[in-house]
MMTF fields as JSON, N, C-alpha, C and O atoms, coordinates in Angstrom:
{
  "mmtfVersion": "1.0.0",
  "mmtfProducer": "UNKNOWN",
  "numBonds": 407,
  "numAtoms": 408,
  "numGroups": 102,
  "numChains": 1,
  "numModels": 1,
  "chainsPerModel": [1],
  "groupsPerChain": [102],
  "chainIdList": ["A"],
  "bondAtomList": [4, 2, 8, 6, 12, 10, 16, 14, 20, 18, 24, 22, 28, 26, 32, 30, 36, 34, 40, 38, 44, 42, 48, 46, 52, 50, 56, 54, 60, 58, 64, 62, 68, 66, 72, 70, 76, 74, 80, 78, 84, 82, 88, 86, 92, 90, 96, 94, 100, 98, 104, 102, 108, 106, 112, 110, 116, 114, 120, 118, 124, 122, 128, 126, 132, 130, 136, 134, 140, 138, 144, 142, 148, 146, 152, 150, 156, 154, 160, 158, 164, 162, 168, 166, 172, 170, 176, 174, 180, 178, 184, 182, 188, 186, 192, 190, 196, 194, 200, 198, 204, 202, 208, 206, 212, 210, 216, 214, 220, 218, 224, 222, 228, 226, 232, 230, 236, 234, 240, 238, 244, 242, 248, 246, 252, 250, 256, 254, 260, 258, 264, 262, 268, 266, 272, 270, 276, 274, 280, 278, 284, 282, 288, 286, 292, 290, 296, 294, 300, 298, 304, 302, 308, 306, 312, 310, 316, 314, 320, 318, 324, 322, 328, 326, 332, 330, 336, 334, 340, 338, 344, 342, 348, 346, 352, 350, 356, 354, 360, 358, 364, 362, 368, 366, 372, 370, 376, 374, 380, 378, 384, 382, 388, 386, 392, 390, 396, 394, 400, 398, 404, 402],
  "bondOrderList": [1, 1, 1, 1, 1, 1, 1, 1, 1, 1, 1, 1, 1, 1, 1, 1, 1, 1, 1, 1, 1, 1, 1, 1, 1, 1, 1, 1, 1, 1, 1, 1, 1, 1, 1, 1, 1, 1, 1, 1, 1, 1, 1, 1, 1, 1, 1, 1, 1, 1, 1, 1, 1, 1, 1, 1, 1, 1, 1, 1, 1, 1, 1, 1, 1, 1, 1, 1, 1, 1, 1, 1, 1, 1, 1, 1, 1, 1, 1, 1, 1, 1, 1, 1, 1, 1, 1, 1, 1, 1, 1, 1, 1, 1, 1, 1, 1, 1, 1, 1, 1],
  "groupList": [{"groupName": "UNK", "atomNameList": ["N", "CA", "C", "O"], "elementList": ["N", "C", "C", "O"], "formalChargeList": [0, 0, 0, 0], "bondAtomList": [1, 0, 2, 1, 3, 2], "bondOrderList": [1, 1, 2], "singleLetterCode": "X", "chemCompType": "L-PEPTIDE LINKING"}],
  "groupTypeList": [0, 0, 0, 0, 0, 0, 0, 0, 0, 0, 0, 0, 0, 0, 0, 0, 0, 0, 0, 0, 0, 0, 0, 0, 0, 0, 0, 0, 0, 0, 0, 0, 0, 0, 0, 0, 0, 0, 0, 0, 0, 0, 0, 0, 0, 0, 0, 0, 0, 0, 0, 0, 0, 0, 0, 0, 0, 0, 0, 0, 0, 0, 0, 0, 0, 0, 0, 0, 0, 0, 0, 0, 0, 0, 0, 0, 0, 0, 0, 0, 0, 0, 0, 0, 0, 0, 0, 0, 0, 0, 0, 0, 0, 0, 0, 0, 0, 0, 0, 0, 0, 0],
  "groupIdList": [1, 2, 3, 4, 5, 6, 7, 8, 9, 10, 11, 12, 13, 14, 15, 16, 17, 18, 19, 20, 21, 22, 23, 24, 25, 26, 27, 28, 29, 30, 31, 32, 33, 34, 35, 36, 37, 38, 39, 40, 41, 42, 43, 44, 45, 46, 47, 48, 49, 50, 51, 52, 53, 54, 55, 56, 57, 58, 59, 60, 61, 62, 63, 64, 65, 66, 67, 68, 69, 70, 71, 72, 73, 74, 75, 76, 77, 78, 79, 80, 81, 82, 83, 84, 85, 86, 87, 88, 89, 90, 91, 92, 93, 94, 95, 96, 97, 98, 99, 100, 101, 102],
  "secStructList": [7, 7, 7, 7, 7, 7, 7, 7, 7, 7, 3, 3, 3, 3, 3, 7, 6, 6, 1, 7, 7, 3, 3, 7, 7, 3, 3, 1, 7, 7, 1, 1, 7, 7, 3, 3, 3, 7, 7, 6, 6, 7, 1, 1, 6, 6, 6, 7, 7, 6, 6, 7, 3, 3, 3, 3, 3, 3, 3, 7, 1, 1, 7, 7, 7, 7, 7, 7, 7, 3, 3, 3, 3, 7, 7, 3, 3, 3, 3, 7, 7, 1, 1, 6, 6, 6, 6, 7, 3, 3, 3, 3, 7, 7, 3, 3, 3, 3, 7, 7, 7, 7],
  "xCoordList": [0.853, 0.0, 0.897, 2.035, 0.479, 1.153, 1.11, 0.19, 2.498, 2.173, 1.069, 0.891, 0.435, -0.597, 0.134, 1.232, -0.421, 0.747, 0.093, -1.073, 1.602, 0.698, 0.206, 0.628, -0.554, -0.751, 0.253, 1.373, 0.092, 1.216, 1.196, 0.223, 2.471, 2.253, 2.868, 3.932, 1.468, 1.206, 2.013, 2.051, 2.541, 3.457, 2.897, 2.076, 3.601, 2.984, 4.382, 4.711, 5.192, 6.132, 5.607, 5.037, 6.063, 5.646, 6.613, 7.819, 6.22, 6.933, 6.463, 5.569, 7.411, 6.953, 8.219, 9.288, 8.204, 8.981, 10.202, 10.096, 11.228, 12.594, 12.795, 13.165, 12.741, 12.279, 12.651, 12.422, 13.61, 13.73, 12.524, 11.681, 12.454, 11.046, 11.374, 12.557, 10.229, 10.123, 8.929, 7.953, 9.422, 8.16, 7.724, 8.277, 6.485, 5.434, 4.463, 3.501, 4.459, 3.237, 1.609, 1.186, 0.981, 0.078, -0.97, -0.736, -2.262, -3.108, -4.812, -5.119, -5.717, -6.621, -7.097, -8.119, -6.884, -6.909, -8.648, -9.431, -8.875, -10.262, -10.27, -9.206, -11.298, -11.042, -10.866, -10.687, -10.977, -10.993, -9.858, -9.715, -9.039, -7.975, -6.849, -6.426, -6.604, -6.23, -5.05, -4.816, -4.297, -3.337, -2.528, -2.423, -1.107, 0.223, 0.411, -0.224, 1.351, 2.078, 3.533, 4.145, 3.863, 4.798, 5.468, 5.334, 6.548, 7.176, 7.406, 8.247, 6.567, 5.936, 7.415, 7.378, 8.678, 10.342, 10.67, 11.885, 9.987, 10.165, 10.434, 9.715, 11.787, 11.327, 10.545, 10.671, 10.067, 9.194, 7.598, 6.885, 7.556, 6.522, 6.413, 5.356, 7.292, 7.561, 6.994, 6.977, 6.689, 6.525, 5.317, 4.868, 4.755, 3.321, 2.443, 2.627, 1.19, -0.038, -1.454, -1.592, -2.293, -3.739, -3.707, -3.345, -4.047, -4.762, -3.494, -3.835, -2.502, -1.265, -1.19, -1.204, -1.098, -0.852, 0.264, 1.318, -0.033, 1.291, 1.17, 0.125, 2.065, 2.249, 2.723, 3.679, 1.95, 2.239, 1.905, 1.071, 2.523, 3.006, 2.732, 3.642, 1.058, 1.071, 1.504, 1.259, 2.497, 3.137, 2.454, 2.223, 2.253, 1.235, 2.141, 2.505, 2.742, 3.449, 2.65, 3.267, 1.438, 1.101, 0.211, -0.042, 0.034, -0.259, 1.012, 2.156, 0.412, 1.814, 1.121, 1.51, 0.131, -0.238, 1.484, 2.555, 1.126, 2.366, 2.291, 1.241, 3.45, 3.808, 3.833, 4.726, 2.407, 2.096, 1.656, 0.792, 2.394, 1.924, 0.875, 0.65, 0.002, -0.905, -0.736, -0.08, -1.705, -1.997, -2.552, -2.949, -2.531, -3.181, -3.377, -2.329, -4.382, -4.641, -4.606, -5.764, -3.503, -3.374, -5.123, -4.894, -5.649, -7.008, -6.895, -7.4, -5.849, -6.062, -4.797, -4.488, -3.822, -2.527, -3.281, -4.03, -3.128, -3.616, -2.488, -2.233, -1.921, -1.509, -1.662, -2.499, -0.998, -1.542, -1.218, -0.221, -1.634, -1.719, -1.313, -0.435, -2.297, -1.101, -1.223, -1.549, -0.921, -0.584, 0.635, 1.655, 0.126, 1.468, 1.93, 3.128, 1.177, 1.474, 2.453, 3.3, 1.642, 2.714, 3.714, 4.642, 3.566, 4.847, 4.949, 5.781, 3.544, 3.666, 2.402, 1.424, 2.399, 0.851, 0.324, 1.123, -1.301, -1.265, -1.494, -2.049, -1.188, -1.444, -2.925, -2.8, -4.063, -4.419, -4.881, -4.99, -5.395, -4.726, -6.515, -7.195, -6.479, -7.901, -7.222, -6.523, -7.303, -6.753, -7.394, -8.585, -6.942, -7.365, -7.531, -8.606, -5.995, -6.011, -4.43, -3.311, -4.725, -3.6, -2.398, -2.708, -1.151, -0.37, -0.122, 0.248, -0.3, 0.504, 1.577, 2.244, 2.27, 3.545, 3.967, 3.465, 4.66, 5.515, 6.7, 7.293],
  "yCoordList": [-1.179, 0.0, 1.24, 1.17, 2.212, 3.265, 4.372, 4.366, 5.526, 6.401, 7.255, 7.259, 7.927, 9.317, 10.087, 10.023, 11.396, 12.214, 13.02, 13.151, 13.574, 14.362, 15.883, 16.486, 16.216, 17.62, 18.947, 18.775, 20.1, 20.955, 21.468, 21.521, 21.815, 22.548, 24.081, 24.446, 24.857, 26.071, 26.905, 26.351, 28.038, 28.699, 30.277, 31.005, 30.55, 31.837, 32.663, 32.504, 33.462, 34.503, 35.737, 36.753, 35.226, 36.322, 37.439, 37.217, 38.489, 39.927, 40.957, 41.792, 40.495, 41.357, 42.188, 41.577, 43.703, 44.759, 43.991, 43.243, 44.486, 43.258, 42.471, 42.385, 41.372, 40.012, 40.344, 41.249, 38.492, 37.971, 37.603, 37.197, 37.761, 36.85, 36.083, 35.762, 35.294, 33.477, 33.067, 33.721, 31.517, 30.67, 29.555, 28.633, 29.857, 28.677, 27.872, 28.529, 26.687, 25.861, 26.277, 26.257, 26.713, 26.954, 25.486, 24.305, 26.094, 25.52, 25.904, 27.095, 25.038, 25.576, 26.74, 27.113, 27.348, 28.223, 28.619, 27.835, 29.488, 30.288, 31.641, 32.12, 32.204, 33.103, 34.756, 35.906, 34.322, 35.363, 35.535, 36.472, 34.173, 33.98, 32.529, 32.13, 31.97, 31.038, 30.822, 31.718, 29.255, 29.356, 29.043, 28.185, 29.72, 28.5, 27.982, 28.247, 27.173, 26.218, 27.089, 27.598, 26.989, 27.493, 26.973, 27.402, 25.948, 25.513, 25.91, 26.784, 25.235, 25.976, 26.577, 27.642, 26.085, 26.979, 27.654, 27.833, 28.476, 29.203, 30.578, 30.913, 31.356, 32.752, 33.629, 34.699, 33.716, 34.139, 34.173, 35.068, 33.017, 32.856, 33.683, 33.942, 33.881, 34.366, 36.402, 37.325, 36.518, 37.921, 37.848, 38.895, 36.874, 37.133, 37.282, 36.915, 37.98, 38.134, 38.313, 38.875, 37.569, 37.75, 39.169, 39.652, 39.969, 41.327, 41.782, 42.434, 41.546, 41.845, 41.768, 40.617, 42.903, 43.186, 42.569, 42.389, 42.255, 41.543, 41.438, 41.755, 41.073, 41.401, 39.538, 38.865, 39.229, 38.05, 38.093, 38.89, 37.291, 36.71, 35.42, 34.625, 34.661, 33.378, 33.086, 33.71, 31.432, 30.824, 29.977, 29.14, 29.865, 28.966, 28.045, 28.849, 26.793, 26.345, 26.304, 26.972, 25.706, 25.405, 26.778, 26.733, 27.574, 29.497, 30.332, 30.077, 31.013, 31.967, 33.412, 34.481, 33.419, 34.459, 35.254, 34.709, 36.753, 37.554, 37.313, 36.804, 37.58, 37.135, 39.041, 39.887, 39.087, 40.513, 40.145, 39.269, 41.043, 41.042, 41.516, 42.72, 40.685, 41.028, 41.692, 41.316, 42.714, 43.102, 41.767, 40.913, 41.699, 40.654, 40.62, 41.068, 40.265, 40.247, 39.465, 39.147, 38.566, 37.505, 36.66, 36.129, 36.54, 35.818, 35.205, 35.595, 33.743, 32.901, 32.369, 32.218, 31.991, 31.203, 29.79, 29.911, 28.547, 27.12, 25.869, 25.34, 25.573, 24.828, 23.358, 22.801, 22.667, 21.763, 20.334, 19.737, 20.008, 18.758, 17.373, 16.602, 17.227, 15.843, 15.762, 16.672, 14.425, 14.254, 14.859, 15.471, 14.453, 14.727, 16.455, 16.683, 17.475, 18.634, 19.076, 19.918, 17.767, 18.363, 18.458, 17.651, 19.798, 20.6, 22.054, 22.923, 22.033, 23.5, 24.136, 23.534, 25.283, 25.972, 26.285, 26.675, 26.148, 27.055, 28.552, 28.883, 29.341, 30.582, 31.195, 31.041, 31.765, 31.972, 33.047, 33.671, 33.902, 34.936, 35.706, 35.215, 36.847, 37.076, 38.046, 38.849, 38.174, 39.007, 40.448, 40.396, 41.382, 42.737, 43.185, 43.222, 43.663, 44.027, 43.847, 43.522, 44.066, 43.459, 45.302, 46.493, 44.606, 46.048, 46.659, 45.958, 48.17, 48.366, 48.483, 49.296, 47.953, 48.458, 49.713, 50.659, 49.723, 51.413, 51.428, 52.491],
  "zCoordList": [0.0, 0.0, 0.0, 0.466, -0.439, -0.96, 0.336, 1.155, 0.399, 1.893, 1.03, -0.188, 1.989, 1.895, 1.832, 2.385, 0.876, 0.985, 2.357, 2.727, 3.028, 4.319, 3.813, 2.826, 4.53, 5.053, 4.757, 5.238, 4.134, 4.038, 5.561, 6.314, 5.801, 7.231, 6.765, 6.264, 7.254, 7.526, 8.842, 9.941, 8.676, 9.232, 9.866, 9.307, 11.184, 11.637, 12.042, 13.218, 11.294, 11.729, 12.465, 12.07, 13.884, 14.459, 14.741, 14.633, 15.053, 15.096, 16.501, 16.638, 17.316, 18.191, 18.627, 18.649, 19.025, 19.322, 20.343, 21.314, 19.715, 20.701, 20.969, 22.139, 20.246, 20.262, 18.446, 17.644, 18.441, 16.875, 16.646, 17.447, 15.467, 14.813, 14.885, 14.994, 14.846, 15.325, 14.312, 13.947, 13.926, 13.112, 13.707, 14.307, 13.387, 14.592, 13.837, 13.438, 13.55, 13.087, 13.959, 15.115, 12.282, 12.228, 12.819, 12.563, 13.743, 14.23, 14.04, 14.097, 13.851, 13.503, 12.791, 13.366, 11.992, 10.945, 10.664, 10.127, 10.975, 10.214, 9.51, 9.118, 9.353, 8.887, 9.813, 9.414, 10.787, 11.626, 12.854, 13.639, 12.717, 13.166, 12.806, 11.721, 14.295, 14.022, 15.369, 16.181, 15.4, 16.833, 16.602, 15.725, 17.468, 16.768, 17.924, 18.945, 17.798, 18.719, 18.655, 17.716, 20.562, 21.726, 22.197, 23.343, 22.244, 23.437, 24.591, 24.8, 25.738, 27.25, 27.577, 28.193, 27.275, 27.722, 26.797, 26.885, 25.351, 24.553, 25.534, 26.476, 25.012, 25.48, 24.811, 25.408, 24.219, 23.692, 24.605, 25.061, 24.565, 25.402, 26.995, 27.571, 27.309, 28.691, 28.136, 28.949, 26.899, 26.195, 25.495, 25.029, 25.349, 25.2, 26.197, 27.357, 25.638, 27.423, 26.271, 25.185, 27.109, 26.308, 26.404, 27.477, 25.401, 25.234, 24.14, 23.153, 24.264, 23.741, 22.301, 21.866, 21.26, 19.74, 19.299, 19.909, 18.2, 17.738, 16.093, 15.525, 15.545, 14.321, 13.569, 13.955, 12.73, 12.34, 10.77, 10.338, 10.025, 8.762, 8.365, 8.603, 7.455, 7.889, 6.205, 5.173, 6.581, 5.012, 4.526, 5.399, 4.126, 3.208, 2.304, 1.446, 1.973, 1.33, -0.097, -0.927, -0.635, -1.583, -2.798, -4.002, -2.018, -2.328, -3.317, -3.692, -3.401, -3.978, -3.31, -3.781, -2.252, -1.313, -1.013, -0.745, -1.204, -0.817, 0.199, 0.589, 1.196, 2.246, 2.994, 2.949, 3.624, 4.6, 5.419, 5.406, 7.028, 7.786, 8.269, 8.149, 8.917, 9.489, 11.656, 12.627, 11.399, 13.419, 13.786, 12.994, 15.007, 15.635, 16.717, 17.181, 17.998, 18.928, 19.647, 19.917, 20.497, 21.618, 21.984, 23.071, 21.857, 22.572, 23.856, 24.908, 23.569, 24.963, 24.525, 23.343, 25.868, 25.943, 26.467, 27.437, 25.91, 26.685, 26.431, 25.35, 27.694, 27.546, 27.362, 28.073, 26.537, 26.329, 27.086, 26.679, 27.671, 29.24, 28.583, 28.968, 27.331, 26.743, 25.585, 24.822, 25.263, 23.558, 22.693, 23.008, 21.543, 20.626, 20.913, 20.742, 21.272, 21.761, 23.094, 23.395, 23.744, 25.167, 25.719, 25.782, 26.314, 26.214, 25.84, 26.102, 24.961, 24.345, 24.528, 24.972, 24.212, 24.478, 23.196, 22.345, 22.807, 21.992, 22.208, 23.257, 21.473, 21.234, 20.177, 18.963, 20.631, 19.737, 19.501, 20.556, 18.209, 18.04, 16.737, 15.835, 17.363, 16.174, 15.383, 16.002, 13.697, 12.611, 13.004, 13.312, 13.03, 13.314, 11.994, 11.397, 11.378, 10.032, 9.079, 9.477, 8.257, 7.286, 7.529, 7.53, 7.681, 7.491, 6.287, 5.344, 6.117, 5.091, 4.581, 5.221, 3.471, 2.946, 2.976, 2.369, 3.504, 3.261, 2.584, 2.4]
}
């Protein structure tokens, strides 16, 4: 029997003020947001807070979508207790608005 091909995995560059950007596998995806995955000892993580703006970039492997950042709004930090996740939190995050180029 033949493999399946898998799943593309979807990407979230985030951008927050002093702090490197960082890339995070994309989680649940809609249209009004979406969550990444954190490693609970990321520093990064120790710099996010629900309410907190942030600036993210999602990749799309199989798209030729330009690659703009979007504002974004922290929602809920949850960590995740078990399974193939644990260890990490998700992050999830509602689209505010797309940035402009300058």
């Amino acid at each position: 029997m033949g493999r399946k091909a898998s799943k593309p995995v979807c990407h979230a560059v985030v951008r927050i003020s002093g702090i490197p950007v960082q890339q995070f596998k994309l989680k649940d995806i809609s249209q009004n947001g979406t969550c990444f995955l954190v490693a609970e000892n990321s520093a990064i993580l120790r710099n996010l807070a629900v309410g907190q703006e942030i600036e993210i970039q999602f990749r799309f492997p199989d798209t030729n979508h330009s690659a703009v950042f979007h504002r974004s709004e922290i929602m809920h930090i949850t960590r995740v207790p078990q399974g193939s996740y644990e260890g990490h939190c998700l992050v999830g995050v509602r689209i505010l608005s797309q940035l402009k180029i300058t």
